[in-house]
N, C-alpha and C positions, 0 to 999 in steps of 0.2 A: 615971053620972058625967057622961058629954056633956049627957045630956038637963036635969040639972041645973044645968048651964055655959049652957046655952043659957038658961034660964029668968031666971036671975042678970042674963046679958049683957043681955036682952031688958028686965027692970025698969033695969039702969043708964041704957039706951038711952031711956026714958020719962024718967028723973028727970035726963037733962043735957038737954036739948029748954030751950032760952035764953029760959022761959017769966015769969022775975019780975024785976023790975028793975035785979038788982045783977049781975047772969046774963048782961045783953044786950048787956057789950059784948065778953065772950067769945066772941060769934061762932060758927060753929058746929066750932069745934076739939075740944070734947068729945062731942057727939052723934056727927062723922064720925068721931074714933078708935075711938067705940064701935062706932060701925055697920058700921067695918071689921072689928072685933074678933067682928063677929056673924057678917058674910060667911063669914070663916073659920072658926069653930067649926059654922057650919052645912056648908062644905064637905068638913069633917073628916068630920063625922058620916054625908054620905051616903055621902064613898067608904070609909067604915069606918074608918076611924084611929083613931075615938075611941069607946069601949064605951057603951050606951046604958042 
């Protein structure tokens, strides 16, 4: 299930990247929620909290 979470989070993290033009004045507000959302499911995952 983590390892899944993590795959998921990791494409969203790709596909908010403020990469086409109607994108770029959102700034990077959806990549960094993502990417915090990453931080944490990866730090779940090493210290165990979340089943792999």
């Amino acid at each position: 299930m983590g390892l899944i979470l993590l795959v998921v989070l990791i494409l969203l993290l790709a596909g908010a990247v403020p990469r086409w033009g109607y994108s770029r004045s959102w700034g990077y507000g959806p990549s960094g929620l993502l990417g915090t959302a990453l931080v944490v499911v990866v730090v779940l995952l090493l210290l165990g909290y979340l089943p792999r």
